[in-house]
HTML snippet that shows the backbone in 3Dmol.js (N, CA, C, O; Angstrom):
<script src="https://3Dmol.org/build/3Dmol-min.js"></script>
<div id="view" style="width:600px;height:400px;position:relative"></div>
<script>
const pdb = `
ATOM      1  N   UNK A   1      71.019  87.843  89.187  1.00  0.00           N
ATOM      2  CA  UNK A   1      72.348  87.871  88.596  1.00  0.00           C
ATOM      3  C   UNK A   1      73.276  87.047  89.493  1.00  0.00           C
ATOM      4  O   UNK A   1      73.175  86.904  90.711  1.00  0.00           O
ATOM      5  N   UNK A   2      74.089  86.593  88.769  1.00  0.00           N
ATOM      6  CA  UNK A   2      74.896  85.464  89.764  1.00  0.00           C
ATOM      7  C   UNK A   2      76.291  86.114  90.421  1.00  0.00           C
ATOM      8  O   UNK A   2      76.442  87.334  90.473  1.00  0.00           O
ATOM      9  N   UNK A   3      76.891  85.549  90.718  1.00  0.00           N
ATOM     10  CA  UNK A   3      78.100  86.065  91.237  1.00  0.00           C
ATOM     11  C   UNK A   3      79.032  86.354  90.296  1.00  0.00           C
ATOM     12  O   UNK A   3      79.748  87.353  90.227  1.00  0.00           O
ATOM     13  N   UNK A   4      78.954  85.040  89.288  1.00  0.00           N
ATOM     14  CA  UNK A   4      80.096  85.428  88.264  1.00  0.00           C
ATOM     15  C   UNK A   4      79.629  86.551  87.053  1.00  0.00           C
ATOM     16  O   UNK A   4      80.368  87.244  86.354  1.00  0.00           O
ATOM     17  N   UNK A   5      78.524  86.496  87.060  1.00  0.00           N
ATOM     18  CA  UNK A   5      77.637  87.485  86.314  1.00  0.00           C
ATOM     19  C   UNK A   5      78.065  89.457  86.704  1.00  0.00           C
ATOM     20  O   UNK A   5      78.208  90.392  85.916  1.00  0.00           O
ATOM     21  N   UNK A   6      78.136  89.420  87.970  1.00  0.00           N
ATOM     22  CA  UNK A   6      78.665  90.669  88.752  1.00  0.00           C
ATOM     23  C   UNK A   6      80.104  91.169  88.591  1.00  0.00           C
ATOM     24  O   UNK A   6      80.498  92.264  88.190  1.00  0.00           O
ATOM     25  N   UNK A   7      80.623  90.362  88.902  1.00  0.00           N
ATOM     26  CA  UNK A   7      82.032  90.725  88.410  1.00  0.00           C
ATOM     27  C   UNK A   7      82.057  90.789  87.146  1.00  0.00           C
ATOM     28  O   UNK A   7      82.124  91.962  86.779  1.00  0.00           O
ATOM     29  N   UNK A   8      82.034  90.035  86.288  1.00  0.00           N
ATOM     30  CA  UNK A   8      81.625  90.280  84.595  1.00  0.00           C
ATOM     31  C   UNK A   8      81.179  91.484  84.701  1.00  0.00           C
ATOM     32  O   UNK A   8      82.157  91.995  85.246  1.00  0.00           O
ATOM     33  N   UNK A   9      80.603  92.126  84.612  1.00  0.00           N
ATOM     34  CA  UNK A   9      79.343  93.653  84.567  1.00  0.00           C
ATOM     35  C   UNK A   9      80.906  94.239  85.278  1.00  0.00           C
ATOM     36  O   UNK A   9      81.806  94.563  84.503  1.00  0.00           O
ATOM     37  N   UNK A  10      81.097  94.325  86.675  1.00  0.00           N
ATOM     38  CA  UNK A  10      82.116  95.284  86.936  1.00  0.00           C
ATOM     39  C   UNK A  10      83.111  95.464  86.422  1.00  0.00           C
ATOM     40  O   UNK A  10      83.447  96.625  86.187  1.00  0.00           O
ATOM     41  N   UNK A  11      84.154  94.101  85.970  1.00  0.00           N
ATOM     42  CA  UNK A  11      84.892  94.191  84.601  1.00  0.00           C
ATOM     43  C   UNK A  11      84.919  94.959  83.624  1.00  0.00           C
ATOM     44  O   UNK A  11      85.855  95.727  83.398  1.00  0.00           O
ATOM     45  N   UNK A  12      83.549  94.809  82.687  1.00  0.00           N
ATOM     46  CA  UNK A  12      83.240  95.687  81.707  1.00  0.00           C
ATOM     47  C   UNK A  12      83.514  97.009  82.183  1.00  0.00           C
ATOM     48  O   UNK A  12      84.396  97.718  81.700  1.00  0.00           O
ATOM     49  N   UNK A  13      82.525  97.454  83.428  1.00  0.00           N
ATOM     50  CA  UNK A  13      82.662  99.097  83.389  1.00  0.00           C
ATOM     51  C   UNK A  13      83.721  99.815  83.566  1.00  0.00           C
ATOM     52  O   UNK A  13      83.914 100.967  83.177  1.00  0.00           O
ATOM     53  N   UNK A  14      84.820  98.727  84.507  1.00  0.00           N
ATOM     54  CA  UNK A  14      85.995  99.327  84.417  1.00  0.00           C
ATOM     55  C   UNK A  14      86.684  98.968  83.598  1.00  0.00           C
ATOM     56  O   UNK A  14      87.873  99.099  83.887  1.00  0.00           O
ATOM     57  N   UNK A  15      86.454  98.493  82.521  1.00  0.00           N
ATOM     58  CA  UNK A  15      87.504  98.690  81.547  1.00  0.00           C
ATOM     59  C   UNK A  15      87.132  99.482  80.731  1.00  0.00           C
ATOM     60  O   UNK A  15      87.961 100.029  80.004  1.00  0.00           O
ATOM     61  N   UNK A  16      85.834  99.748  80.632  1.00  0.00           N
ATOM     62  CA  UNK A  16      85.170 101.446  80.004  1.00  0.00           C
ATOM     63  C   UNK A  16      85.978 102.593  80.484  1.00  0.00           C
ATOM     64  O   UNK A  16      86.173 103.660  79.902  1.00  0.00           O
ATOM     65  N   UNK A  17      86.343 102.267  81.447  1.00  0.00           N
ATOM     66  CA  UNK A  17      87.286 103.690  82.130  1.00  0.00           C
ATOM     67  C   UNK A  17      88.528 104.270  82.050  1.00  0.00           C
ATOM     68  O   UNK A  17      88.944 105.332  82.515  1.00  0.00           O
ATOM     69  N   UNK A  18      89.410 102.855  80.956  1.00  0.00           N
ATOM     70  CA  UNK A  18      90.553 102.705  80.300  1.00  0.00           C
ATOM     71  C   UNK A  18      90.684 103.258  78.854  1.00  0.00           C
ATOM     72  O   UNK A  18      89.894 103.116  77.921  1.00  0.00           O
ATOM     73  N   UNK A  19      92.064 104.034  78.893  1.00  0.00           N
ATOM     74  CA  UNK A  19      92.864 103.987  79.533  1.00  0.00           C
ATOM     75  C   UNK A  19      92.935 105.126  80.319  1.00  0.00           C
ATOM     76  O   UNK A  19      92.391 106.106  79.811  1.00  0.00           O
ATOM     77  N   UNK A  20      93.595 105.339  81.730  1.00  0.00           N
ATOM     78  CA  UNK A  20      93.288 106.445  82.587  1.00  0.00           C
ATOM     79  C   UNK A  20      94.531 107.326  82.121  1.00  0.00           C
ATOM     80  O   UNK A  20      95.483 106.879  81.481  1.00  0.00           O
ATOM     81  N   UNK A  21      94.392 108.525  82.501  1.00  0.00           N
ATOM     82  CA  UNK A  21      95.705 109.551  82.246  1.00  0.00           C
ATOM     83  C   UNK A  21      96.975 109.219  83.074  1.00  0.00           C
ATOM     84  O   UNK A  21      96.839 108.480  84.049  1.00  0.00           O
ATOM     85  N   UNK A  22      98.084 109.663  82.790  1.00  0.00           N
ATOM     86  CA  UNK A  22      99.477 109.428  84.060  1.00  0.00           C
ATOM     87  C   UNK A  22      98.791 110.419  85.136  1.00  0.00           C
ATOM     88  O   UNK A  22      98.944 109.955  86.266  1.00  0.00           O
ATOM     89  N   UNK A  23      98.010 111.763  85.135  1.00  0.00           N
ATOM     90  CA  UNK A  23      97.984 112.576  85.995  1.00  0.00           C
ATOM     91  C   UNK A  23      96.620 111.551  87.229  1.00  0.00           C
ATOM     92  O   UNK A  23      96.591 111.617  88.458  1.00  0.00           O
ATOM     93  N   UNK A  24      95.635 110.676  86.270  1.00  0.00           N
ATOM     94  CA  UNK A  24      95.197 110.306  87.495  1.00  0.00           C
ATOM     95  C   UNK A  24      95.644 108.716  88.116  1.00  0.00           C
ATOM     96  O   UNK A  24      95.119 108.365  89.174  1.00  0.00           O
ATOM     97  N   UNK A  25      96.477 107.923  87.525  1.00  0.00           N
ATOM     98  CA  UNK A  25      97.560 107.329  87.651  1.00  0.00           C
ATOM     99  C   UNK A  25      97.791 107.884  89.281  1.00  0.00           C
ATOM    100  O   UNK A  25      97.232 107.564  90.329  1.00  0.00           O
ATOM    101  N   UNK A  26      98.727 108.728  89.014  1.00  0.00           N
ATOM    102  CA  UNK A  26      99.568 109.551  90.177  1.00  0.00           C
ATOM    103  C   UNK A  26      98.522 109.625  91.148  1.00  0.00           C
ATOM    104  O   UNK A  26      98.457 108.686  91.942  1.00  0.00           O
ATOM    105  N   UNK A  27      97.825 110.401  91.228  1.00  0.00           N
ATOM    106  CA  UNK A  27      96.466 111.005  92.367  1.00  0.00           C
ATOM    107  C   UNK A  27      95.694 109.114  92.655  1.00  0.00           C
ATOM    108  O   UNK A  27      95.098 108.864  93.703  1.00  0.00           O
ATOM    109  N   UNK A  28      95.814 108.416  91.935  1.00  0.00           N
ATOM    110  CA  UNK A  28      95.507 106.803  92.610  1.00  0.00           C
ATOM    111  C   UNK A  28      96.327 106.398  93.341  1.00  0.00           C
ATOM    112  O   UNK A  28      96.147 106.114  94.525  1.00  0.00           O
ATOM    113  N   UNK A  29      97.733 106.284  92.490  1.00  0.00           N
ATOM    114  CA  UNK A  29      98.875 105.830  93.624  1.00  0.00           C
ATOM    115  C   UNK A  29      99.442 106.485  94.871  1.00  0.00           C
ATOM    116  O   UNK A  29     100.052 106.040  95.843  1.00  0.00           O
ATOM    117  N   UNK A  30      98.832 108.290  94.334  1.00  0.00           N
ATOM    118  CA  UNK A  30      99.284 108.410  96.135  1.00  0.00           C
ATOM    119  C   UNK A  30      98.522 108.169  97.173  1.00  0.00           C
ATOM    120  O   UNK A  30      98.797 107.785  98.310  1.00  0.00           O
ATOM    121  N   UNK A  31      97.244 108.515  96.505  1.00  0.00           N
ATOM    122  CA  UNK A  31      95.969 107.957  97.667  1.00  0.00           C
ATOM    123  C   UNK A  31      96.415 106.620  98.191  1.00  0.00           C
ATOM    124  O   UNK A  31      96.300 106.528  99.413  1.00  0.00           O
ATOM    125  N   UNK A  32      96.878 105.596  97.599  1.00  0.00           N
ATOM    126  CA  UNK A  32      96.797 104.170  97.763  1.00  0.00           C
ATOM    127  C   UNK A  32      98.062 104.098  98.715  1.00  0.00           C
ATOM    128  O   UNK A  32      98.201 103.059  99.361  1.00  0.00           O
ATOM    129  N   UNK A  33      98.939 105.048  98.851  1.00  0.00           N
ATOM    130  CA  UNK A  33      99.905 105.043  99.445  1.00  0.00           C
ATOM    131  C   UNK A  33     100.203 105.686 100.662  1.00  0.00           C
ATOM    132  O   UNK A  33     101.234 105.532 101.316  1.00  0.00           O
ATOM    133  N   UNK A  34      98.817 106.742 101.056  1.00  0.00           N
ATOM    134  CA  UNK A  34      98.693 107.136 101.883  1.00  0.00           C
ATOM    135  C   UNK A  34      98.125 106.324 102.913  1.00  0.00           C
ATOM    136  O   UNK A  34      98.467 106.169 104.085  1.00  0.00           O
ATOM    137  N   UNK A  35      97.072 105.777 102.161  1.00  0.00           N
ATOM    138  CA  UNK A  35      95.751 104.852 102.757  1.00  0.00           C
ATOM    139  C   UNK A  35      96.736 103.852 103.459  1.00  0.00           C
ATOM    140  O   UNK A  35      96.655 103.693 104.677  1.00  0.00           O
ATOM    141  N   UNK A  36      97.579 103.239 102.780  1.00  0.00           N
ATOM    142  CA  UNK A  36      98.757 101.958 103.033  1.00  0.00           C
ATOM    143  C   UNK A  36      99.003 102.376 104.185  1.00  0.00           C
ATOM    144  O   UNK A  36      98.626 101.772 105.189  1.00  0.00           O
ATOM    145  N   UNK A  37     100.006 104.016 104.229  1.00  0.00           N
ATOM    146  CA  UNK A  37     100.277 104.068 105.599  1.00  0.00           C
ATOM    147  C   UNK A  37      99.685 104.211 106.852  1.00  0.00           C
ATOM    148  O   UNK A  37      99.803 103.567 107.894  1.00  0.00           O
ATOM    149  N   UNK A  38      99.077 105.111 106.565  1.00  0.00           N
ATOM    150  CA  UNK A  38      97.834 105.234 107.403  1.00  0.00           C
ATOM    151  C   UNK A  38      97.842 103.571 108.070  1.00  0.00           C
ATOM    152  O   UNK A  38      98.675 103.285 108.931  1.00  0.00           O
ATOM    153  N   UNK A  39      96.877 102.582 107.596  1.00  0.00           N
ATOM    154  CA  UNK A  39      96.146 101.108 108.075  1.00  0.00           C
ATOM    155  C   UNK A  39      97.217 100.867 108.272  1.00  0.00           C
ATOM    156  O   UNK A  39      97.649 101.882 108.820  1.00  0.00           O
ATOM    157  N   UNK A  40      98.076 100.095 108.188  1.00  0.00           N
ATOM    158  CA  UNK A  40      99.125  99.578 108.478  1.00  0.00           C
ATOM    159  C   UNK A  40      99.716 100.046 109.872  1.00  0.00           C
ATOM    160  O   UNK A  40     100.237  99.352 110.746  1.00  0.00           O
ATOM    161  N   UNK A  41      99.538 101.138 109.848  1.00  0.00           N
ATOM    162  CA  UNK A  41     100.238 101.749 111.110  1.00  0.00           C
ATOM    163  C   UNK A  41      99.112 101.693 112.723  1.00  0.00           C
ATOM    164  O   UNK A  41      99.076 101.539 113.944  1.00  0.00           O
ATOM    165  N   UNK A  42      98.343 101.963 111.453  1.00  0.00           N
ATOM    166  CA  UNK A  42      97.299 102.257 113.151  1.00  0.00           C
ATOM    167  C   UNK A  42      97.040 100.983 113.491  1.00  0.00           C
ATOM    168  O   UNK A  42      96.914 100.899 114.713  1.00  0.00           O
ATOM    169  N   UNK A  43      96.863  99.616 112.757  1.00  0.00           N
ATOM    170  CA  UNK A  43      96.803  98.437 113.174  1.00  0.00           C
ATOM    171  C   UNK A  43      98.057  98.147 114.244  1.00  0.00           C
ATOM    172  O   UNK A  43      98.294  97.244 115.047  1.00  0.00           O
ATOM    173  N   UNK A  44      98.301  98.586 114.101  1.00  0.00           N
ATOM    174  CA  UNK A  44      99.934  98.140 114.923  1.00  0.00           C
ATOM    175  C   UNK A  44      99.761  99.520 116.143  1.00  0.00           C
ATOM    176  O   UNK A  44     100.914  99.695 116.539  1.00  0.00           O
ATOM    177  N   UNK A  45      99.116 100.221 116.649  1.00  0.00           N
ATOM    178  CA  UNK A  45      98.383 101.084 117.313  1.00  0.00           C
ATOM    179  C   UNK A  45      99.346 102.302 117.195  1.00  0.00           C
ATOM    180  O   UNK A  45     100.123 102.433 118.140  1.00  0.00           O
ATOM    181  N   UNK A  46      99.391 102.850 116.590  1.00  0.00           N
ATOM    182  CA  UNK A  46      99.720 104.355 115.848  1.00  0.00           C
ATOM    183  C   UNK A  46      98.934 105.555 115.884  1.00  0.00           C
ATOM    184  O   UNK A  46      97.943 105.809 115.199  1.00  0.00           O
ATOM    185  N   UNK A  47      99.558 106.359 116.876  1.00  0.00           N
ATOM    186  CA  UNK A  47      98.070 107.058 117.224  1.00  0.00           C
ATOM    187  C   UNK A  47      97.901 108.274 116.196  1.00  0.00           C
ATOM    188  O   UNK A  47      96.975 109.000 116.557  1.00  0.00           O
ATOM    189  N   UNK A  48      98.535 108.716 114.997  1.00  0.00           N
ATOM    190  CA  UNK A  48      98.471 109.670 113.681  1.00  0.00           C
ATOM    191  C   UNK A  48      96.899 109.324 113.066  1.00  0.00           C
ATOM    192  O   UNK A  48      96.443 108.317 112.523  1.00  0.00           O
ATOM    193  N   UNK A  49      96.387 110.460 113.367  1.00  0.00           N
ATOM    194  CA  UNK A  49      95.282 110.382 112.588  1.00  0.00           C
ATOM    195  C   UNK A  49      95.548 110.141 111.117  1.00  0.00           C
ATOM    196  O   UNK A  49      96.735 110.208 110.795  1.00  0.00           O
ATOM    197  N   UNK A  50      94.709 109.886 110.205  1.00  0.00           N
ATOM    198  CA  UNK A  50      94.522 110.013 108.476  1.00  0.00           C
ATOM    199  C   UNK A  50      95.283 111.429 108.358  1.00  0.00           C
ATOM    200  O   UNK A  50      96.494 111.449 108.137  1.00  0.00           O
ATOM    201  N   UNK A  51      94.563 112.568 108.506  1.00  0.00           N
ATOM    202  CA  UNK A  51      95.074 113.608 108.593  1.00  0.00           C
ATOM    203  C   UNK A  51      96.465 114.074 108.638  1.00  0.00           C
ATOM    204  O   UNK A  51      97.157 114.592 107.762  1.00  0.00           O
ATOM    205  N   UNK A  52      96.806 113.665 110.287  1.00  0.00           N
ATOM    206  CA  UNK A  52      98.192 113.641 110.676  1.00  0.00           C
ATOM    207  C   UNK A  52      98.998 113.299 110.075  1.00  0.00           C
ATOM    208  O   UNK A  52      99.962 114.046 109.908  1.00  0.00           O
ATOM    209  N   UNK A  53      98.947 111.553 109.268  1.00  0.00           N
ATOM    210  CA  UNK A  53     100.066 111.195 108.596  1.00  0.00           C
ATOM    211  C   UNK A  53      99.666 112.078 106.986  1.00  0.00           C
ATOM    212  O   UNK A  53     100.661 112.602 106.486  1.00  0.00           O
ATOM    213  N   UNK A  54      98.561 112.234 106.320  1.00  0.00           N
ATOM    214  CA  UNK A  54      99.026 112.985 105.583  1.00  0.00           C
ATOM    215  C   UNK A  54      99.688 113.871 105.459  1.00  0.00           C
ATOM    216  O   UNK A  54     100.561 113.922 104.592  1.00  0.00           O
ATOM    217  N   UNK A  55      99.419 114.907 106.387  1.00  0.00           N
ATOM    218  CA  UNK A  55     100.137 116.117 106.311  1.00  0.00           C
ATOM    219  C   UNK A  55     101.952 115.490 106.546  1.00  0.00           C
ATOM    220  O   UNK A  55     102.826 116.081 105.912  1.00  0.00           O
ATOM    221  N   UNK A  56     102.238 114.644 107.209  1.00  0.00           N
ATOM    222  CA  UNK A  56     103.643 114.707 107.535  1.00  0.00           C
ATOM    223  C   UNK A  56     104.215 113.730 106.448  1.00  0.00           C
ATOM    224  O   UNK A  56     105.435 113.864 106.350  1.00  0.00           O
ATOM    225  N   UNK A  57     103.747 112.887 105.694  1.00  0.00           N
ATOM    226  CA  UNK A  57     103.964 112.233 104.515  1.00  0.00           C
ATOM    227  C   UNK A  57     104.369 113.543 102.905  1.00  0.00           C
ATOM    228  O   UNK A  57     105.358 113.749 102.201  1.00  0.00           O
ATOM    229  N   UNK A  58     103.074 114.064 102.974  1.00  0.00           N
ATOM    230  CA  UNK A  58     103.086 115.066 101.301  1.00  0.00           C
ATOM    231  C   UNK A  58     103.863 116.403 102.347  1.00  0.00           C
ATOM    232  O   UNK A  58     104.505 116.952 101.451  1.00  0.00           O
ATOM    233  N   UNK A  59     104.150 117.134 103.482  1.00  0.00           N
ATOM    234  CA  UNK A  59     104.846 118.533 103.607  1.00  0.00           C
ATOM    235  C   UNK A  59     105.685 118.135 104.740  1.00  0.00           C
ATOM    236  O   UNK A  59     106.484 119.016 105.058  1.00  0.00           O
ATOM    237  N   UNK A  60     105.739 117.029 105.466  1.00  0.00           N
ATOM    238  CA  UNK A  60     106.732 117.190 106.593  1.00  0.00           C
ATOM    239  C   UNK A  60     106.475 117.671 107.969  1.00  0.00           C
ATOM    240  O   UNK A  60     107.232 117.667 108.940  1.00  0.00           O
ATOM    241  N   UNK A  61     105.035 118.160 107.836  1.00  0.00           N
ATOM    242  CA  UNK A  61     104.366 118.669 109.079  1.00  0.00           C
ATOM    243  C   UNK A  61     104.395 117.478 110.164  1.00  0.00           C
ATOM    244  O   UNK A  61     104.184 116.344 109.733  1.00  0.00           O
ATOM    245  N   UNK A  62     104.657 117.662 111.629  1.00  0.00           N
ATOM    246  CA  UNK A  62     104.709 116.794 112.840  1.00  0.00           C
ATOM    247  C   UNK A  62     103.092 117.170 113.284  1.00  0.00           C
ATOM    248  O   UNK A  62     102.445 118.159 112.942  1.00  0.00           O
ATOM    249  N   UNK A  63     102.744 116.231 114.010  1.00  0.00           N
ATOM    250  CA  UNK A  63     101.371 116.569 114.724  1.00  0.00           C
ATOM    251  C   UNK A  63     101.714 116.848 116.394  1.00  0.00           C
ATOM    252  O   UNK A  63     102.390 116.149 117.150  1.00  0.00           O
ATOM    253  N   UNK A  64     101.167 117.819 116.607  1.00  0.00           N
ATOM    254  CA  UNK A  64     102.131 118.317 118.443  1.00  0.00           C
ATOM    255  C   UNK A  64     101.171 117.577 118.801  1.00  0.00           C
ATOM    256  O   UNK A  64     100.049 117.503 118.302  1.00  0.00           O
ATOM    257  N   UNK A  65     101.716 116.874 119.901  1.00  0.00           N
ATOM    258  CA  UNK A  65     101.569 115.869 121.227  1.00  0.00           C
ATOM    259  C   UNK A  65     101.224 114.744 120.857  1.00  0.00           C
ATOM    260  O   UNK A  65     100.495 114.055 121.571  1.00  0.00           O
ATOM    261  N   UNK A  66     101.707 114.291 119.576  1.00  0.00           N
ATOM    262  CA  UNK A  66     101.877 112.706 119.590  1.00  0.00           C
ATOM    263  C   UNK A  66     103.150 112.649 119.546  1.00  0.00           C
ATOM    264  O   UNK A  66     104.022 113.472 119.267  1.00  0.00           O
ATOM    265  N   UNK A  67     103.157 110.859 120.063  1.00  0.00           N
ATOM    266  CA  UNK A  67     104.594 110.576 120.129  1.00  0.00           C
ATOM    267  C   UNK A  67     105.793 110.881 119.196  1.00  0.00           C
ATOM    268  O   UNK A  67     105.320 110.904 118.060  1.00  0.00           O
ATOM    269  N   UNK A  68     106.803 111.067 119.156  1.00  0.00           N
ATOM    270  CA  UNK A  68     107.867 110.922 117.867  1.00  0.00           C
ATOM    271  C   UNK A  68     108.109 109.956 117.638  1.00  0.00           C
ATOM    272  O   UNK A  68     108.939 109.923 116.729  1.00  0.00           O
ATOM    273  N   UNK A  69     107.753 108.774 118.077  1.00  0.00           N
ATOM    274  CA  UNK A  69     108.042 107.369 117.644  1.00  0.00           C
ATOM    275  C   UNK A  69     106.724 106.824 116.447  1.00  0.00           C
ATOM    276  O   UNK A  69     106.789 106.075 115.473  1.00  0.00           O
ATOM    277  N   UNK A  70     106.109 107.236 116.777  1.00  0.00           N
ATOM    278  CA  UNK A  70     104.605 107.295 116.014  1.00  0.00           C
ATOM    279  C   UNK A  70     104.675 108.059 114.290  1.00  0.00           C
ATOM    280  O   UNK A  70     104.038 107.791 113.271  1.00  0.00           O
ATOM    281  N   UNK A  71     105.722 109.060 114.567  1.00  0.00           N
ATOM    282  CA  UNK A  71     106.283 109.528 113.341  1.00  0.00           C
ATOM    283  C   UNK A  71     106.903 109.242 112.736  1.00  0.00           C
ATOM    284  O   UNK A  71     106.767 109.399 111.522  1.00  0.00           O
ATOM    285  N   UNK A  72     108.196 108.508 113.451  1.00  0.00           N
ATOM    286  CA  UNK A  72     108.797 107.997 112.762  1.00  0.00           C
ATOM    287  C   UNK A  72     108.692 106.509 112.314  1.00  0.00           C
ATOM    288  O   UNK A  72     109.651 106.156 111.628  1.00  0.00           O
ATOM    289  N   UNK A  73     107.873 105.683 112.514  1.00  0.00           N
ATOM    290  CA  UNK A  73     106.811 104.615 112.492  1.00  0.00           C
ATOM    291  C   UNK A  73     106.311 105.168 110.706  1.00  0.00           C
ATOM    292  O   UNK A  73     106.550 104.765 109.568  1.00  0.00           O
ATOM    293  N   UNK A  74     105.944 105.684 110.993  1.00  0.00           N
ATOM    294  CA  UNK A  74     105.228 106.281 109.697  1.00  0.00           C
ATOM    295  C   UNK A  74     105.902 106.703 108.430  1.00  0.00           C
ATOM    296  O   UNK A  74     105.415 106.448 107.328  1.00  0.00           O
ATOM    297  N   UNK A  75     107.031 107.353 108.596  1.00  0.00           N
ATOM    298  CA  UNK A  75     108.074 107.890 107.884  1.00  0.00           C
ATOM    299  C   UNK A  75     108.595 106.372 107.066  1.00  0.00           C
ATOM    300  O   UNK A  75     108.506 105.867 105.947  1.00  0.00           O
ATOM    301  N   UNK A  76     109.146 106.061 108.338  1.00  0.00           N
ATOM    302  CA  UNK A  76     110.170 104.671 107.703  1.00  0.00           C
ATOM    303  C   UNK A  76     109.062 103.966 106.892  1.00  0.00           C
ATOM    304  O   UNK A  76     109.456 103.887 105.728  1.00  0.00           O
ATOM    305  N   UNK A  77     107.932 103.463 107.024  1.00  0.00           N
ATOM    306  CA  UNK A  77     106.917 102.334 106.479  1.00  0.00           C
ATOM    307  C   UNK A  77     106.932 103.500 105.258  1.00  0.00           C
ATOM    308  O   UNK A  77     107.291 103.338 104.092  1.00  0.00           O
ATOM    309  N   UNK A  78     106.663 104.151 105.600  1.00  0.00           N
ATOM    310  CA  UNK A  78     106.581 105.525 103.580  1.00  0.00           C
ATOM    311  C   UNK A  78     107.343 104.619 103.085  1.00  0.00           C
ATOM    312  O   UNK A  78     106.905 103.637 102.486  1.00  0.00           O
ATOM    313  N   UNK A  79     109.581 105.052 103.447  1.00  0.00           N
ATOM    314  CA  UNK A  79     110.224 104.977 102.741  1.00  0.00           C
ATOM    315  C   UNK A  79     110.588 103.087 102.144  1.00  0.00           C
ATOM    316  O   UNK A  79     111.125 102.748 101.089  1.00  0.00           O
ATOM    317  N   UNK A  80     110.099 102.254 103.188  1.00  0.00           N
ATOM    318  CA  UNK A  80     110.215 101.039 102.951  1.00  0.00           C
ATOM    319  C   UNK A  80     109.367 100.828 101.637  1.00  0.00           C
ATOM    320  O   UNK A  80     109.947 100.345 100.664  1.00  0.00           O
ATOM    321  N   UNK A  81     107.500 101.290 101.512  1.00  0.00           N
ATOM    322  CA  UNK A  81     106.943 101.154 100.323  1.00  0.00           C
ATOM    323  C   UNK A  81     107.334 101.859  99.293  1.00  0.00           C
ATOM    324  O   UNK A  81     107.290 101.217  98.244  1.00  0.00           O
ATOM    325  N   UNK A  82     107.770 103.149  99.179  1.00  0.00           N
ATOM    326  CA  UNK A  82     108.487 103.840  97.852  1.00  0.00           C
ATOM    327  C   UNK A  82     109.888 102.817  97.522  1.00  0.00           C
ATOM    328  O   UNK A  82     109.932 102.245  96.433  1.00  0.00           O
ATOM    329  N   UNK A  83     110.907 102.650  98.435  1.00  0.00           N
ATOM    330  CA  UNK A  83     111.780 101.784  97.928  1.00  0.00           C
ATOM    331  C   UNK A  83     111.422  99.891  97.264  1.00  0.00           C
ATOM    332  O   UNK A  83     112.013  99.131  96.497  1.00  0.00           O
ATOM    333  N   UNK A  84     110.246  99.821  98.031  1.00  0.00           N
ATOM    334  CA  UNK A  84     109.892  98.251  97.103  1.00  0.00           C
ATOM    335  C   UNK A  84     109.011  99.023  95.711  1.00  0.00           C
ATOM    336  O   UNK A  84     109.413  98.735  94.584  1.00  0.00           O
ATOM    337  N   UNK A  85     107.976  99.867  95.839  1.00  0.00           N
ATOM    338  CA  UNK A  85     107.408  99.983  94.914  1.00  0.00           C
ATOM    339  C   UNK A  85     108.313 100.089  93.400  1.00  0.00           C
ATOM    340  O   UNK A  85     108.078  99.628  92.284  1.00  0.00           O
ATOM    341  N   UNK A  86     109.690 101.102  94.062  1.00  0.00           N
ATOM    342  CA  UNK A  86     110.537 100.993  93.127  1.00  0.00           C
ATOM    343  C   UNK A  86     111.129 100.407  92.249  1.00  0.00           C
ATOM    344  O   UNK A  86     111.234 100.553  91.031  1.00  0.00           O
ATOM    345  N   UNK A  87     111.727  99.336  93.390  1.00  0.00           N
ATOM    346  CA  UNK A  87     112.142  97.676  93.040  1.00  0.00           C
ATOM    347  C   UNK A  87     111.224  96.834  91.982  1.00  0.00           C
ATOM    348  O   UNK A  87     111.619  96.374  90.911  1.00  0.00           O
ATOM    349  N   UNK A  88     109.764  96.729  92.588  1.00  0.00           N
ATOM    350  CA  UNK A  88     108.810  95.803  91.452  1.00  0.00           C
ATOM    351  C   UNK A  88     108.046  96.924  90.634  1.00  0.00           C
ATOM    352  O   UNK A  88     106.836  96.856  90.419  1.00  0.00           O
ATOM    353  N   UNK A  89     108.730  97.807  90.260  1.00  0.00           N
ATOM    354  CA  UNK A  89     107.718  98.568  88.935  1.00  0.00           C
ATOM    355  C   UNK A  89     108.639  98.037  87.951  1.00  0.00           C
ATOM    356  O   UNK A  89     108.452  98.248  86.753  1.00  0.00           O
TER     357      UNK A  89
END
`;
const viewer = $3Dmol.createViewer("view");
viewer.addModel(pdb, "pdb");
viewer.setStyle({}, {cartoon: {color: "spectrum"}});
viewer.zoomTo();
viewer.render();
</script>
């Protein structure tokens, strides 16, 4: 099978999967928005685990004995992507 042959085939199956509900819509975009913060941050050396920034992203929870700069690193990059996502929807 060729290359363009593969993507063709993956095409198809996901568009078999259309159209998706708003409820898993939502549960994609927050994953995708978690994931965002998460990489983004730790590339830039952010020491919040996956974990960590979830919890302080979806309830507000701090992680004890990491930095507060590390949090708030995280916080602001949230509110910067909710305010563009806003902008280009």
């Amino acid at each position: 099978m060729t290359l363009i042959e593969s993507v063709l085939d993956l095409k198809k199956k996901l568009d078999e999967l259309c159209p998706i509900t708003p409820e898993t819509e939502a549960r994609i975009m927050e994953k995708f928005r978690l994931d965002w913060n998460y990489h983004s941050n730790k590339i830039e050396g952010n020491m919040l685990t996956y974990g960590e920034t979830k919890a302080l992203l979806l309830f507000g929870i701090t992680a004890q004995g990491k930095p507060l700069q590390d949090h708030i690193e995280i916080t602001r990059h949230n509110e910067s992507y909710k305010m563009d996502f806003r902008y280009n929807s």
